[in-house]
C-alpha positions as CSV (number, residue, x, y, z in Angstrom):
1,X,23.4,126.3,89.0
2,X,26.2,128.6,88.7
3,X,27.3,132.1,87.7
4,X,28.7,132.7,84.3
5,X,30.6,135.4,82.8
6,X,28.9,137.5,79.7
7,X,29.6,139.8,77.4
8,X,29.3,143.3,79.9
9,X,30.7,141.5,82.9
10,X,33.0,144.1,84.1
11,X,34.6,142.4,87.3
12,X,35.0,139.3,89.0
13,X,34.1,138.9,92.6
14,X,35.8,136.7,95.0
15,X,38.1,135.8,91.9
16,X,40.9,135.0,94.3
17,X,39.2,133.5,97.2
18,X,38.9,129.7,97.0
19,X,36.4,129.4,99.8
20,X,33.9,131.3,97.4
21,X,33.3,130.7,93.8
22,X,33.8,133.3,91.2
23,X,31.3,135.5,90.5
24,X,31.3,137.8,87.2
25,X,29.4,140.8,87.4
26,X,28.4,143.9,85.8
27,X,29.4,146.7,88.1
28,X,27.5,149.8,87.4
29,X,29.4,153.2,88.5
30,X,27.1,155.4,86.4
31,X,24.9,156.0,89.8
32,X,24.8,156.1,93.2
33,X,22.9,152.6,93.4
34,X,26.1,150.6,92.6
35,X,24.1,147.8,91.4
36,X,25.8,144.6,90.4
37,X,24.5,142.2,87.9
38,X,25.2,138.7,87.9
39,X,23.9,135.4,85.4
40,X,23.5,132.2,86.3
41,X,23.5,129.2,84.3
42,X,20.9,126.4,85.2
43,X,21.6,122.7,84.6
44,X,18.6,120.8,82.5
45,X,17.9,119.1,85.8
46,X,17.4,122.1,87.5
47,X,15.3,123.5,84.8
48,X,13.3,120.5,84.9
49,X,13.0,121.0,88.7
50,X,12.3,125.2,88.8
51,X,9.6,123.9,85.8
52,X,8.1,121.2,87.9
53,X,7.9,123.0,91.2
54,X,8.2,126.4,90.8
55,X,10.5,127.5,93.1
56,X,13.6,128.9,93.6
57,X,15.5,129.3,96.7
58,X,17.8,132.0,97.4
59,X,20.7,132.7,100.2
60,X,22.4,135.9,101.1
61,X,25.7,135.7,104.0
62,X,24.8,139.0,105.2
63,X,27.7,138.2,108.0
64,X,25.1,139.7,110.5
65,X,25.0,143.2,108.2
66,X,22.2,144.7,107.1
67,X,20.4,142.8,103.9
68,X,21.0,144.5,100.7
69,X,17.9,145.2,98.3
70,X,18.1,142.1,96.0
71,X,16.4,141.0,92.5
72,X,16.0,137.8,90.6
73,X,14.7,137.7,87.0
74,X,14.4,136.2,83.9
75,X,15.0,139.1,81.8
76,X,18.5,140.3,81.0
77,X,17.8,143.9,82.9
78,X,19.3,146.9,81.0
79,X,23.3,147.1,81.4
80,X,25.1,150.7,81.2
């Protein structure tokens, strides 16, 4: 699984920071929420796997922070 750019992606995080891989995003500045919105790309295997078991697993680094509100989805949400 990885993140891909699209069509609104209007930044890259971490673009310079080979500890991390790049993340495109959609960085919203049209509210206070600053909401970013990133895709990933799942391989067939992976597919096959999220199909099969039905989960998904998700990490945050919070580096001992406060979490963030966070979403996943399947459906492209509404970009700017």
């Amino acid at each position: 699984m990885k993140m891909v750019k699209f069509p609104e992606a209007t930044v890259t995080y971490a673009e310079n920071q080979p500890e991390y891989l790049a993340a495109p995003a959609h960085r919203s500045e049209h509210d206070e929420t600053g909401t970013a919105t990133f895709c990933w790309r799942l391989t067939w295997r992976e597919r096959l796997k999220l199909l099969w078991r039905g989960a998904l697993w998700h990490q945050v680094l919070t580096f001992n922070h406060p979490l963030q509100p966070q979403w996943l989805g399947v459906d492209k949400p509404q970009l700017d």
